[in-house]
C-alpha positions as CSV (number, residue, x, y, z in Angstrom):
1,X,0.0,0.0,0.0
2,X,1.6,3.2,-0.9
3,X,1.2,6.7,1.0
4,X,0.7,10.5,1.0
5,X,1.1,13.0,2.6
6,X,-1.3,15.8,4.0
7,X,0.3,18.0,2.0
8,X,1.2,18.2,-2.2
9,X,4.5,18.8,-1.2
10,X,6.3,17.7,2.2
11,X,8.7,20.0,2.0
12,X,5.9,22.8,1.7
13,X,4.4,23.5,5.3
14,X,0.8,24.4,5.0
15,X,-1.7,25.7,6.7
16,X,-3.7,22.7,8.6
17,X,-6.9,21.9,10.7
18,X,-4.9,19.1,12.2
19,X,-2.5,21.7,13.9
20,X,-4.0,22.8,18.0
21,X,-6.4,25.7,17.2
22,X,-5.7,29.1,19.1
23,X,-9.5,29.9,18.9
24,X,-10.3,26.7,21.0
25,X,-7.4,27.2,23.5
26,X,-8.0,30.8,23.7
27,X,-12.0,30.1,24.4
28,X,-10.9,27.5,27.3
29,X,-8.4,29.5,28.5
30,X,-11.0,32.4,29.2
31,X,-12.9,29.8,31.2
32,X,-10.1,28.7,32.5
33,X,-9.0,32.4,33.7
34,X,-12.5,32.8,35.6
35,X,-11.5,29.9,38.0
36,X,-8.2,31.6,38.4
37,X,-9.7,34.7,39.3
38,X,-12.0,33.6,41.7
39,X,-9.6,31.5,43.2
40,X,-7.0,33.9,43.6
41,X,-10.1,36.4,45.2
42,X,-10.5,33.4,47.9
43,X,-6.7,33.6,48.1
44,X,-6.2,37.0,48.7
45,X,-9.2,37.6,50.9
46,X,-7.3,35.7,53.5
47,X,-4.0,37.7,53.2
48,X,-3.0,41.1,55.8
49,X,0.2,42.0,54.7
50,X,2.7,39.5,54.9
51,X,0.9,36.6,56.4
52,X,-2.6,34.6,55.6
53,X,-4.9,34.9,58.1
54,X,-7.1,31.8,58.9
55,X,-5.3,29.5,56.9
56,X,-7.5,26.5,57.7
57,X,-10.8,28.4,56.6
58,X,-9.5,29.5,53.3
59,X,-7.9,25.6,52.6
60,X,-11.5,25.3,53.2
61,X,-13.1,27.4,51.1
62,X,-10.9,26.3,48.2
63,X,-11.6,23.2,48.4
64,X,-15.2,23.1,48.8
65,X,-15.3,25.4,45.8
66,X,-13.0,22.7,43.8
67,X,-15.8,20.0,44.1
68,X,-18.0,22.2,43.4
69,X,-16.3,22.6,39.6
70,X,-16.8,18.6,39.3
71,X,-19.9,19.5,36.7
72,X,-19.2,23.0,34.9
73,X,-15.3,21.2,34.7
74,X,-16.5,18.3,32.7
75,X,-18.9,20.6,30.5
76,X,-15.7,22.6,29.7
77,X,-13.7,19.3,28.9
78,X,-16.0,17.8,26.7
79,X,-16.7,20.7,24.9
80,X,-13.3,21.1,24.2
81,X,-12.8,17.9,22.7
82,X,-16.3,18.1,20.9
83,X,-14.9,21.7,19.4
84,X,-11.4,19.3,17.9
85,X,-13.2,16.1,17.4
86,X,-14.9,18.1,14.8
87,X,-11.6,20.3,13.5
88,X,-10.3,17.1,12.7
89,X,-12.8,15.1,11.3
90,X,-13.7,18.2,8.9
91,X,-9.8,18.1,7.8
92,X,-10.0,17.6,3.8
93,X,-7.7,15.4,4.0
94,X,-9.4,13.0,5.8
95,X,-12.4,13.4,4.0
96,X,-10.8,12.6,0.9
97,X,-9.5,9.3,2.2
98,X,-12.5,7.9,3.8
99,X,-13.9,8.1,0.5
100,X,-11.7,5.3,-1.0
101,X,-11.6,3.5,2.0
102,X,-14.3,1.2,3.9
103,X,-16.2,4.3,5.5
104,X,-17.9,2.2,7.8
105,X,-15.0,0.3,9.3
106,X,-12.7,3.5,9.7
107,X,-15.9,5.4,11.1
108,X,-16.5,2.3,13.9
109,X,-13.1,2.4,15.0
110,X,-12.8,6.1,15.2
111,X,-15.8,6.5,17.3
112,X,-14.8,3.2,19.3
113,X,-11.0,4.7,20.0
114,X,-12.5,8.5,20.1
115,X,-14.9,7.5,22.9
116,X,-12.3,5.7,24.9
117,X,-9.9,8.7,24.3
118,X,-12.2,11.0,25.3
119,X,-13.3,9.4,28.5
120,X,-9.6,9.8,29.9
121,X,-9.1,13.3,29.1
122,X,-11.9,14.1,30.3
123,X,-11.6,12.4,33.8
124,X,-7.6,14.5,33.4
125,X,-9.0,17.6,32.3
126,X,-11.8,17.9,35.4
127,X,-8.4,17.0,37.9
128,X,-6.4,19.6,36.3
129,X,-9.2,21.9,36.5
130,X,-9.9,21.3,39.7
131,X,-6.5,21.6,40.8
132,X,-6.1,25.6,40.0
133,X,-8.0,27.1,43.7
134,X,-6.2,23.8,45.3
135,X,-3.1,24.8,44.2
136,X,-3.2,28.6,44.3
137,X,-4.3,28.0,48.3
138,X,-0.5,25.8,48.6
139,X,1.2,28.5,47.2
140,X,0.1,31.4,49.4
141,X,1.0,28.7,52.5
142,X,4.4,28.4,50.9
143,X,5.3,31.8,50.9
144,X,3.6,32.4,54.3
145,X,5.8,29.6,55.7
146,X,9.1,30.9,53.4
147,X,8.3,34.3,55.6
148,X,8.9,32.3,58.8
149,X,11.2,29.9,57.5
150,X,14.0,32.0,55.3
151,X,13.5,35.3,56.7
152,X,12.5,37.1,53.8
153,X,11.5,40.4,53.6
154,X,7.5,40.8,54.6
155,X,7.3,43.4,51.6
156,X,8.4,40.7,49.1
157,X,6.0,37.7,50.4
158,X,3.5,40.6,50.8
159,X,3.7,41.1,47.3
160,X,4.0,37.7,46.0
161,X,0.8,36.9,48.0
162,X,-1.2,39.7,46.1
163,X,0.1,38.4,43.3
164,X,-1.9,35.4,43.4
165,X,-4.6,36.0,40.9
166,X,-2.1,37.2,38.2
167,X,0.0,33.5,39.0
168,X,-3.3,31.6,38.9
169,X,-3.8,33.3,35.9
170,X,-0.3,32.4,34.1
171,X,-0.9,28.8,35.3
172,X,-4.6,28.4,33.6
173,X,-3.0,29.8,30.1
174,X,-0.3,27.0,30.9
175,X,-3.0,23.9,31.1
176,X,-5.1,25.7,28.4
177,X,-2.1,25.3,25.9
178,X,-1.4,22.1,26.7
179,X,-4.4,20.4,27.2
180,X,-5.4,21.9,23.7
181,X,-2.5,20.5,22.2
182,X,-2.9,17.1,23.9
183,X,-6.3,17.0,23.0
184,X,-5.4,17.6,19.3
185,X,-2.6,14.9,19.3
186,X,-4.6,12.3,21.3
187,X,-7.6,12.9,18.4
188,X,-5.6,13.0,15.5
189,X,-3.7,9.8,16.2
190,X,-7.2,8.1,16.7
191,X,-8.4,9.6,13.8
192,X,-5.4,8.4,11.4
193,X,-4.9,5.3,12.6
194,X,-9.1,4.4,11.8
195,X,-7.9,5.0,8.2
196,X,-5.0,3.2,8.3
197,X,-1.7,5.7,8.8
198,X,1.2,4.8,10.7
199,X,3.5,7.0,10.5
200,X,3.6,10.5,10.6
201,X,5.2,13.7,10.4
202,X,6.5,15.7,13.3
203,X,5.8,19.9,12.3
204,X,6.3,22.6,14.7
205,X,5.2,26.2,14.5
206,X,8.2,27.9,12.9
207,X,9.2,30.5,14.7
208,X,11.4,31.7,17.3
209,X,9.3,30.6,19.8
210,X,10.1,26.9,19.4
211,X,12.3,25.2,22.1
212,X,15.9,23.9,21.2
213,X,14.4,20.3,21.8
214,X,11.5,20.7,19.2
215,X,13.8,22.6,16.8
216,X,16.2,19.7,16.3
217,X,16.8,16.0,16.9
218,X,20.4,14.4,16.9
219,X,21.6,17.6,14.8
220,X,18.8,17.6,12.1
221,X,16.0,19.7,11.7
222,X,12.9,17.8,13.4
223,X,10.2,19.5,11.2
224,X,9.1,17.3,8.9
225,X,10.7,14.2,10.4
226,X,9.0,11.0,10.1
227,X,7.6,8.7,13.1
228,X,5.4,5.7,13.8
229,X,2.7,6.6,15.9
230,X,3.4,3.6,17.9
231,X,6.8,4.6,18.7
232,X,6.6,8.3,19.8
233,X,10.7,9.8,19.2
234,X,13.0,10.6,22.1
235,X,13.8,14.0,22.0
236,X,17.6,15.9,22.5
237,X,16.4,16.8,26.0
238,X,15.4,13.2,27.2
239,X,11.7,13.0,27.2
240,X,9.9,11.0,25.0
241,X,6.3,11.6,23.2
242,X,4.4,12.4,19.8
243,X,4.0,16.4,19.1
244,X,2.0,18.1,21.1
245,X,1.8,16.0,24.2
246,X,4.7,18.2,26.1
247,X,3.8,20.6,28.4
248,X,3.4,24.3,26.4
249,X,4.1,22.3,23.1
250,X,2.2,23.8,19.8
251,X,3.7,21.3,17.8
252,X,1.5,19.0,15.8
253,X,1.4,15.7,13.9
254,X,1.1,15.4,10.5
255,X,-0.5,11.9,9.4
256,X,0.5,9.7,6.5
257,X,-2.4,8.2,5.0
258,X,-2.3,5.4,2.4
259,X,-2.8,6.6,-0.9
260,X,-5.6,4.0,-2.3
């Protein structure tokens, strides 16, 4: 069986559906941002100066308002992966070659492997979201403890405690990014393999932006490298995965489909 690429030329880097899609992060990030918000406001409520004042009732508070996320979380989750199950499965390449291929087969296993996909993001995504008023409370005891502890000055934890929101904040972009990306990768690979690819292209973003790591493997340019999607590469810096899956990552995968 012979293969294509996505693209007329594989040296030519187009423009592709299959890449993580700002407007998606960008609308989950906004809804991330809101938990960040109103966690660092439970944060902060509980700071006078340099020191948190009733620690155990604001642990309380955040955590009783992180169980209460367990619903709107999940919504978020599986609309995100509703919002790139459809991306995908609109990508014209794929469209092209479900037509010469048994469209029922590839469409039972991509709804068989999405569903099972989805189901563990979606349990991951609701923990991570979860996670941002619990972890925003063990930072403020940190740096109330670090006051104690090191002997810093109480103007700098004072500040760094006020600065919870905007830290919250920074950390919500961070899963946002990378959940988006994961996501992506997670879908896409469940989506090539129903129609038989096995292989793939690794393709990064292209600009300055992109770490050493993603930039180059073992002295060669990574873009456009080729890998089995059963084997994900080692990279320069040691860790191991497809595109996408690392932590900030906008790379993407780009399948190799069989040609007939």
């Amino acid at each position: 069986m012979k293969f294509k690429s996505f693209t007329k030329d594989a040296k030519k880097k187009t423009k592709s559906k299959l890449e993580p899609s700002r407007a998606i992060e960008k609308e989950f990030e906004r809804a991330l941002k809101k938990i960040a918000r109103a966690s660092g406001g439970i944060v902060e409520a509980h700071v006078d100066g340099h020191k948190l004042v009733n620690t155990e009732q604001m642990k309380k508070a955040l955590k009783a308002y992180s169980e209460a996320l367990t619903p709107w979380a999940k919504n978020q989750a599986l609309k995100l992966l509703g919002d790139t199950t459809k991306r995908i499965k609109s990508d014209k390449a794929y469209k092209e070659n479900a037509n010469k291929m048994s469209k029922i087969m590839s469409k039972e296993i991509f709804e068989s492997e999405t569903g099972l996909i989805s189901m563990a993001l979606v349990n991951e995504q609701v923990a991570l979201i979860q996670s941002i008023p619990l972890e925003a409370g063990e930072r403020a005891q940190r740096l109330a403890l670090e006051g104690i502890a090191s002997g810093r000055r109480a103007d700098e934890i004072a500040s760094e405690l006020m600065k919870t929101t905007e830290v919250t904040e920074s950390r919500a972009k961070l899963i946002a990014r990378t959940e988006t990306a994961r996501a992506n990768t997670a879908l896409n690979l469940a989506r090539a393999t129903s129609v038989g690819s096995t292989h793939y292209r690794w393709r990064n973003s292209g600009d300055k932006a992109v770490r050493d790591a993603h930039e180059k493997l073992h002295g060669k340019k990574l873009d456009g490298q080729v890998f089995a999607w059963n084997k994900p590469p080692t990279l320069d810096d040691g860790t191991t995965g497809h595109p996408g899956t690392f932590p900030n990552c906008r790379c993407y995968a780009e399948p190799i489909l069989p040609k007939e």
